[in-house]
C-alpha positions as CSV (number, residue, x, y, z in Angstrom):
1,X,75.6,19.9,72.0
2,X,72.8,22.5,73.1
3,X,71.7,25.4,71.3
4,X,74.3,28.4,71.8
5,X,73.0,31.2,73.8
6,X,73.6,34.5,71.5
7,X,74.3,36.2,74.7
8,X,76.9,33.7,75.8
9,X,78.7,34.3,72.5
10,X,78.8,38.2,73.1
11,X,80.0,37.6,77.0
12,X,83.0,35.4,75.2
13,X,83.5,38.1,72.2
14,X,83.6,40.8,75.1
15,X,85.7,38.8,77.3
16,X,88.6,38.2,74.1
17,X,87.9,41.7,73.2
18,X,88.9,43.5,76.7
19,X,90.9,40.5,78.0
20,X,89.8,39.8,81.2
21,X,86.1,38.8,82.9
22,X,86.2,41.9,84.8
23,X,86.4,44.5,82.0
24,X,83.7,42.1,80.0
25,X,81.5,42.5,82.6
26,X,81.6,45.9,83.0
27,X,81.3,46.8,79.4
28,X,78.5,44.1,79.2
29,X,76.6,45.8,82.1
30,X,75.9,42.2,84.5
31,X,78.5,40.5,87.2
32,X,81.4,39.0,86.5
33,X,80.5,35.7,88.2
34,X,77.8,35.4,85.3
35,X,80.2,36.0,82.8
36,X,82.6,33.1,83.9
37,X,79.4,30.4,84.9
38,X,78.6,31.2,81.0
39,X,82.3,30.5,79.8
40,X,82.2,27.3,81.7
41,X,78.9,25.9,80.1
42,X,80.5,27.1,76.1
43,X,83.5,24.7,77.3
44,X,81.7,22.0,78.8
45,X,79.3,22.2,75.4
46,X,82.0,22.4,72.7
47,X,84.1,19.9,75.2
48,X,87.7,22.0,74.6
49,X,88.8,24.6,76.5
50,X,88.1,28.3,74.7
51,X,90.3,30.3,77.2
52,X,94.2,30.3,78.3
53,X,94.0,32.1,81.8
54,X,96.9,33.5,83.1
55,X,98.1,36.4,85.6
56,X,98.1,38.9,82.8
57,X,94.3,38.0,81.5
58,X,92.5,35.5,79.5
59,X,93.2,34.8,75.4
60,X,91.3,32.1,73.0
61,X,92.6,29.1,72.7
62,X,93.2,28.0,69.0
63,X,89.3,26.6,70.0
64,X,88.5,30.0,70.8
65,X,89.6,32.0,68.4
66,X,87.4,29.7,65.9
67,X,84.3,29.8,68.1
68,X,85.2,34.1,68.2
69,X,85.5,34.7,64.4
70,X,82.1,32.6,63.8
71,X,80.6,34.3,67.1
72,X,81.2,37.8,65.4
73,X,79.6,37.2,62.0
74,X,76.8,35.3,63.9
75,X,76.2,38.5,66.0
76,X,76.6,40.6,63.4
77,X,73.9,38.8,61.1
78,X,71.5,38.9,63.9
79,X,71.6,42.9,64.7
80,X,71.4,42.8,60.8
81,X,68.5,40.4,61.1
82,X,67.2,42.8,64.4
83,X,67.7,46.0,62.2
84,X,65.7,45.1,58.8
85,X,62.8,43.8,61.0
86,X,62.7,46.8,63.4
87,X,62.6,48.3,59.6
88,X,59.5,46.7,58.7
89,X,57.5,47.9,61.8
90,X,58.4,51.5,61.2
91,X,56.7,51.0,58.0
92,X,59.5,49.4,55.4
93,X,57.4,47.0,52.5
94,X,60.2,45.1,51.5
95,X,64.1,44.9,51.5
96,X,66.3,44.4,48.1
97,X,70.1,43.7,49.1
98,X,71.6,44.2,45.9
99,X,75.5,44.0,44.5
100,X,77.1,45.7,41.6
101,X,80.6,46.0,40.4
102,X,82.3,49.6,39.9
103,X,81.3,50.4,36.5
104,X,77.3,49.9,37.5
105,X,77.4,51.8,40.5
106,X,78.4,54.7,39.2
107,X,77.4,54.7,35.6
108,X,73.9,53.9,35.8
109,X,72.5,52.5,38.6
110,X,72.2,55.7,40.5
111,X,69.5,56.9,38.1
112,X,67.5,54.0,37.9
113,X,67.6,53.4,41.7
114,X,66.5,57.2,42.1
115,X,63.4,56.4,39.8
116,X,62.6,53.2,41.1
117,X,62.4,54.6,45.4
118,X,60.5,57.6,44.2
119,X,57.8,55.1,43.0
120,X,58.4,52.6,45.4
121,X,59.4,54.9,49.0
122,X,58.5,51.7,50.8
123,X,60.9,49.8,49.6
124,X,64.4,49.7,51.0
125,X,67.8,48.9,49.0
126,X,71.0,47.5,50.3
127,X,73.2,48.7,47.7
128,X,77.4,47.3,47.8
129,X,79.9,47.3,45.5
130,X,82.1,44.6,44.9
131,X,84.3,42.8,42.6
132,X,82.1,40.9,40.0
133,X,84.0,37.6,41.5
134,X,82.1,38.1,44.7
135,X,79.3,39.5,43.4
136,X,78.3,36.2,41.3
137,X,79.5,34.3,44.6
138,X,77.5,36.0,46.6
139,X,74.5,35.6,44.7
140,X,75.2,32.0,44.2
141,X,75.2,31.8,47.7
142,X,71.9,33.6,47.9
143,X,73.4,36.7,50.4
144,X,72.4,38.7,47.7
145,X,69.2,39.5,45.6
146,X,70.1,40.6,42.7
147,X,73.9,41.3,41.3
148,X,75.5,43.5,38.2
149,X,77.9,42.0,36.3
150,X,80.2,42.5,33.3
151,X,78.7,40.0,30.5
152,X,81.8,38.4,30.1
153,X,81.7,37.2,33.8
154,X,78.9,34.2,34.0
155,X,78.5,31.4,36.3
156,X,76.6,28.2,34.8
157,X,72.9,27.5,36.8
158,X,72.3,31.5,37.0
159,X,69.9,34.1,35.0
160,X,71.0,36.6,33.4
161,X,68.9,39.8,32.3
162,X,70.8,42.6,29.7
163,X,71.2,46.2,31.5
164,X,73.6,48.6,29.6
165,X,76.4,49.2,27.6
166,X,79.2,51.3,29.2
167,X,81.9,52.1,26.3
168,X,85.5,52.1,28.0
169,X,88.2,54.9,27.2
170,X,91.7,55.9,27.8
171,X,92.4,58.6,30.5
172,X,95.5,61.0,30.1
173,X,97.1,64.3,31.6
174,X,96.5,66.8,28.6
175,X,100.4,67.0,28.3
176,X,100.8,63.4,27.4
177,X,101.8,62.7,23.9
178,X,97.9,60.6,23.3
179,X,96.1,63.7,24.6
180,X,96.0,65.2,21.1
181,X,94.5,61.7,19.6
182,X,90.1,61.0,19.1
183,X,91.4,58.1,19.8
184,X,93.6,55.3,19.2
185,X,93.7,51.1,19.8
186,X,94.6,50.0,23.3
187,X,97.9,48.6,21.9
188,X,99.3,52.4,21.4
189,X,99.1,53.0,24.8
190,X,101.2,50.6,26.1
191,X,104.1,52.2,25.4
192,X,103.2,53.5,28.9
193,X,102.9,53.4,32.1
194,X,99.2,52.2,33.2
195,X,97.5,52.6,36.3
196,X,95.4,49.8,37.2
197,X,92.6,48.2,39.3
198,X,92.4,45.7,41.3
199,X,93.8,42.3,40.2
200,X,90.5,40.7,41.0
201,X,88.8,43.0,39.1
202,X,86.8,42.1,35.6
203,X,88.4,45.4,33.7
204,X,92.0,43.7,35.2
205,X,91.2,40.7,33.5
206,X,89.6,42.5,30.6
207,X,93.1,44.6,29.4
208,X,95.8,42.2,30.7
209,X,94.4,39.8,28.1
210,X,93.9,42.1,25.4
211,X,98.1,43.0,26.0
212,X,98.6,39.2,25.8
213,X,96.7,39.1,23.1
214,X,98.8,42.1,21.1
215,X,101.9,40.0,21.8
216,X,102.1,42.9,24.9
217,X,102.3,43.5,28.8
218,X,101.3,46.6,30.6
219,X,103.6,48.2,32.9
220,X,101.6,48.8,35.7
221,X,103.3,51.6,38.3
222,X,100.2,51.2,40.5
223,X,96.9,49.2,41.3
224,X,93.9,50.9,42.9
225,X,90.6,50.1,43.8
226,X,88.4,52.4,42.5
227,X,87.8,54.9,39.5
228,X,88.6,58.3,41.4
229,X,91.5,57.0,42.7
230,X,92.9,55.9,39.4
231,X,91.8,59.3,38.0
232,X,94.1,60.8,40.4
233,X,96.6,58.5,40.0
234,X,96.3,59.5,36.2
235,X,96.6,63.1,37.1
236,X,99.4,63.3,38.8
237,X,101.5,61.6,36.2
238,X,102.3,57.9,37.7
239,X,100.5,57.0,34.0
240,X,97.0,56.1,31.7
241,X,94.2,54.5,32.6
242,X,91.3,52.9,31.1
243,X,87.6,53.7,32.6
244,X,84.1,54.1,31.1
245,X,83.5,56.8,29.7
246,X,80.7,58.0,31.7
247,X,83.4,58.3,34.7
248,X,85.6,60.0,32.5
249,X,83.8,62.5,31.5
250,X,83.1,63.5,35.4
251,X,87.0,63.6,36.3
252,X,88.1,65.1,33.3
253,X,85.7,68.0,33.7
254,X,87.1,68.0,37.8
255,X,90.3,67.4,36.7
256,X,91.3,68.7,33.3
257,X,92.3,64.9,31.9
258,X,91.9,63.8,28.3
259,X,89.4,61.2,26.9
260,X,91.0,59.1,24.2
261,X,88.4,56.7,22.4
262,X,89.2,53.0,22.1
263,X,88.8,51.8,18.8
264,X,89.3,48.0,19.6
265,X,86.0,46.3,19.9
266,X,85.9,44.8,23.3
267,X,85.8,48.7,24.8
268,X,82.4,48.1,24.7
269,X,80.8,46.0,27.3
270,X,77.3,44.7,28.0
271,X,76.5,44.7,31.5
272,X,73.9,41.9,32.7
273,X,71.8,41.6,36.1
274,X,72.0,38.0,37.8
275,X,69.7,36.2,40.0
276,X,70.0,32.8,41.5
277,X,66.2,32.1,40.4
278,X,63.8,34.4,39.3
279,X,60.9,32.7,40.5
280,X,62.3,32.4,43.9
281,X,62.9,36.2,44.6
282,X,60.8,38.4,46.8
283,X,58.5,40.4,45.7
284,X,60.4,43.7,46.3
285,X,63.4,42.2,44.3
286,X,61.3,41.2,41.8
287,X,59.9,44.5,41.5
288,X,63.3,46.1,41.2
289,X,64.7,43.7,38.6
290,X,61.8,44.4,36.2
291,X,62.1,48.1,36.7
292,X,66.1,47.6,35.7
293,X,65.1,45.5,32.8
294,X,62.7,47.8,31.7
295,X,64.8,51.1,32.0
296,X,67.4,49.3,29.8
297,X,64.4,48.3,27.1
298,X,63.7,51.7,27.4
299,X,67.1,53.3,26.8
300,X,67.6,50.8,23.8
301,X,64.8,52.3,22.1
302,X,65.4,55.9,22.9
303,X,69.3,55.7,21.5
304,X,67.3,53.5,18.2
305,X,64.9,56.7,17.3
């Protein structure tokens, strides 16, 4: 099989997208006779007819609807790819992609990051958030530089690097019977109703198996996917939640909720950095993980004096 044209792929994305070689033409700016002597050389290279042609349009074939979901992430990587490198003309020195779960992202990494461009303004960061499944997937893979994980989630074969300590507490409405509590073990408030995160999320994992392991279950009226919503969820009474307290403190300030303090020890969690291989990274990633794992160094020693 030849090397596939990347334009032929977008003429057969815009063809399945508009549904007929007319429209895909237009929308792609050349003739349609162009479009279809394309077509014909993906078909005669992949030997299996891609299109179904009939009087109301052209669909994929099961062989074309394959060939269209790889043709999209292919054409996607490569205005990526275009993108980062049009980047570096205009002056960029180097591009971190970088993924965190919830708790990271808005705990701490916004700080850090803020410190770390102001020193470094030619250095671009693709921050995303993500469950800590995909991140250490993803950085396995190597689609991502550098990943922040809950401690407790570690994949054999990768390196780890401490950064933080987020403390997790209960959220309530100030007229629920904990609100008057300091706080209280996570077993006393399952006499509730919970709001939760995602199932494929670490603090998921986390509190359904510290239920199991108080002989409990959490009754969970609602899963969401991210700490404002479950605030809100909280506030208008569909239950308690558990979040760091860093994130608690900003919605119960916004949103007049009660912190109650966890007293069971696993409401503290270590966060850790991951890379695939240290020595491996580029220099700009390399440059951002020891600024991370120095502003941790230096947070340790600032809460020992």
């Amino acid at each position: 099989m030849k090397r596939i044209d990347f334009n032929s792929m977008a003429y057969f994305v815009a063809v399945c997208e508009t549904g007929a070689i007319a429209k895909a033409a237009e929308r792609e700016h050349i003739v349609a006779s162009a479009i279809s002597k394309r077509l014909a050389e993906l078909e005669a290279d992949f030997g299996v007819p891609l299109l179904e042609r009939g009087a109301r349009g052209v669909k994929p074939t099961a062989a074309g609807e394959a060939l269209l979901f790889h043709a999209r992430t292919v054409l996607r990587s490569v205005d990526r790819l275009h993108a980062e490198l049009s980047e570096y003309a205009q002056g960029v020195r180097g591009h971190v992609r970088m993924h965190a779960n919830i708790s990271a992202v808005v705990e701490f990494l916004p700080e850090d990051l803020r410190v770390f461009m102001a020193n470094n303004e030619g250095i671009k960061i693709d921050l995303q958030e993500h469950l800590s499944a995909d991140i250490l997937r993803a950085v396995e893979e190597g689609r991502t530089d550098l990943g922040v994980v809950s401690a407790s989630d570690e994949v054999e074969g990768l390196e780890y690097f401490p950064y933080r300590q987020d403390e997790l507490v209960l959220v309530v409405r100030p007229d629920h019977p904990l609100a008057a509590k300091r706080e209280t073990g996570f077993s006393a408030s399952l006499a509730y109703d919970h709001v939760g995160l995602s199932q494929n999320s670490s603090l998921y994992t986390l509190l359904e198996h510290a239920a199991a392991e108080a002989g409990l279950t959490r009754r969970l009226r609602i899963h969401v996917t991210s700490f404002d919503a479950l605030c809100r969820m909280v506030d208008v009474g569909l239950g308690v939640g558990v979040v760091p307290r860093r994130v608690g403190n900003f919605f119960a300030s916004a949103l007049g909720l009660r912190l109650v303090g966890l007293t069971d020890v696993w409401a503290k969690r270590n966060l850790h950095i991951v890379v695939r291989d240290v020595a491996s990274l580029p220099a700009a990633a390399r440059l951002l993980l020891d600024h991370l794992v120095r502003a941790d160094a230096e947070v340790a020693v600032s809460a020992a004096g």
